[in-house]
N, C-alpha and C positions, 0 to 999 in steps of 0.2 A: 307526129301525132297519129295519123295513120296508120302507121306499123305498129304501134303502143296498143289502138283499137284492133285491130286486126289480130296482134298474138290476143288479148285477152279473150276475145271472139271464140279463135281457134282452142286456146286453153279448155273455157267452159264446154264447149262441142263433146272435146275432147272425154274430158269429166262426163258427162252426159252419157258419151256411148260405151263409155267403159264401168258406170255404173253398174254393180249385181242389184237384182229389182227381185231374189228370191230371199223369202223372208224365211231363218231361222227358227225351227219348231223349238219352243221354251223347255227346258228342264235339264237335266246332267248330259252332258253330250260330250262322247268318246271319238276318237277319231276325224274324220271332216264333219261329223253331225250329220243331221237330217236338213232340208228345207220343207218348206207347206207346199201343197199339192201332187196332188196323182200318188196321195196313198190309200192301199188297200186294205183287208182287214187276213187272214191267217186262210181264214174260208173262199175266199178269192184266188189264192195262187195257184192252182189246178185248173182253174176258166182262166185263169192269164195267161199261164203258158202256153196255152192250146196244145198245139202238136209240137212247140218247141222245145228241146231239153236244157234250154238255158236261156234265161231274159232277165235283163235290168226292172229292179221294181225297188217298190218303196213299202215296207210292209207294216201294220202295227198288232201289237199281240201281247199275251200275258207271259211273263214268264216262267218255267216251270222248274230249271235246273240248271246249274251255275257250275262248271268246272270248279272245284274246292281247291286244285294244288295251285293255279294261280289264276282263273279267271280265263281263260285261255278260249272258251269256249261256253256257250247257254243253248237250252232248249227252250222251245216257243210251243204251245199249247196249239192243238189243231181242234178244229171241229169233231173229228171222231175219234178224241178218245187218245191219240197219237199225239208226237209229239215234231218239230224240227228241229233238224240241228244248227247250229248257228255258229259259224266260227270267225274269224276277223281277218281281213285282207292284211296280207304279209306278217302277222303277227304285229300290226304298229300298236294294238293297244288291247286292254285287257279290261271284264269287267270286273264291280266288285263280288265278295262272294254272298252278300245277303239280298240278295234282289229279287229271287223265286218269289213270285205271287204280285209284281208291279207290273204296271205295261210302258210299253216300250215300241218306237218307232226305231225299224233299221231299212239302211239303202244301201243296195249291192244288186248283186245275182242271186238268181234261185236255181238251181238247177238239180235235175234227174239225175238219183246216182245210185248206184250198187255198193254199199260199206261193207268193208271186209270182215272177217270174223275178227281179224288180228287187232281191227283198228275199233271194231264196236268192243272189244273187252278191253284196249288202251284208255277209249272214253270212261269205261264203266269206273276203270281203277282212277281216271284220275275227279271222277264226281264220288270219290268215297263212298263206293260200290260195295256188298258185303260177299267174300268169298266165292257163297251161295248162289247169288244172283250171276256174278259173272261165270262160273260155269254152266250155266245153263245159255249161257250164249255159246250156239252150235252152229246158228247160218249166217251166210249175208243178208244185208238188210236191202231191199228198194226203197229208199226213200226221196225225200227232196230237201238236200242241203243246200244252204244260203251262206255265200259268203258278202259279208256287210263291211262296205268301206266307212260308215258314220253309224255311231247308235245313239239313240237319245229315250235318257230314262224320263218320262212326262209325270210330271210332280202333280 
């Protein structure tokens, strides 16, 4: 009887400490999703990163533009006018393509980058870019690309 009390003791402990206690942000959720807490807003990741050129965060924002050839990649609306680029850890998932203009919580990396000419007119072709616009792409860009292990569209 003892032993009988004792495994179900240890059982429940067990259960207890292995319990996840972070609660799932609601809405369409790609990848591992989001959890609730310690997210920021688009206006915040330049005071987060301080002097770092890459940090884990949790971001949320509007969306602005949507890779069109398969989702592959979105842009996130910045405070000035600018935009980020958002791509998806190892390619495990893609979004859909009508979602420019929803907001959206993503968790990953943000990080400082220099985007090449080659790779900023790949992006432009595959958001069904017009001719026009991608030749006028001449330099690289500095920006701050994020790549996001969970996204979640918030309904």
């Amino acid at each position: 009887m003892n032993k009988l009390l004792l495994s179900l003791v240890f059982t429940f402990m067990s259960a207890f400490a292995f319990a996840q206690t972070a609660t799932p942000i609601k809405g369409q959720s790609f990848g591992e999703g989001v959890t609730e807490g310690g997210i920021i807003t688009t206006a915040e990741i330049e005071k987060t990163l301080g002097e770092k050129n890459k940090a884990d965060m949790k971001v949320t924002g509007v969306v602005t533009l949507v890779c069109q050839k398969k989702g592959c990649f979105m842009r996130l609306e910045l405070p000035n006018k600018e935009s980020m680029f958002v791509n998806f850890k190892d390619y495990e998932f893609f979004m859909p393509f009508d979602i420019a203009g929803k907001k959206v919580v993503i968790d990953g990396f943000a990080e400082r980058k220099v985007t090449s000419v080659e790779d900023l007119k790949h992006y432009a072709e595959d958001a069904k870019k017009s001719a026009e616009e991608i030749a006028k792409i001449t330099e690289p860009k500095k920006e701050i690309v994020f790549e996001a292990k969970g996204v979640v569209i918030l309904d």
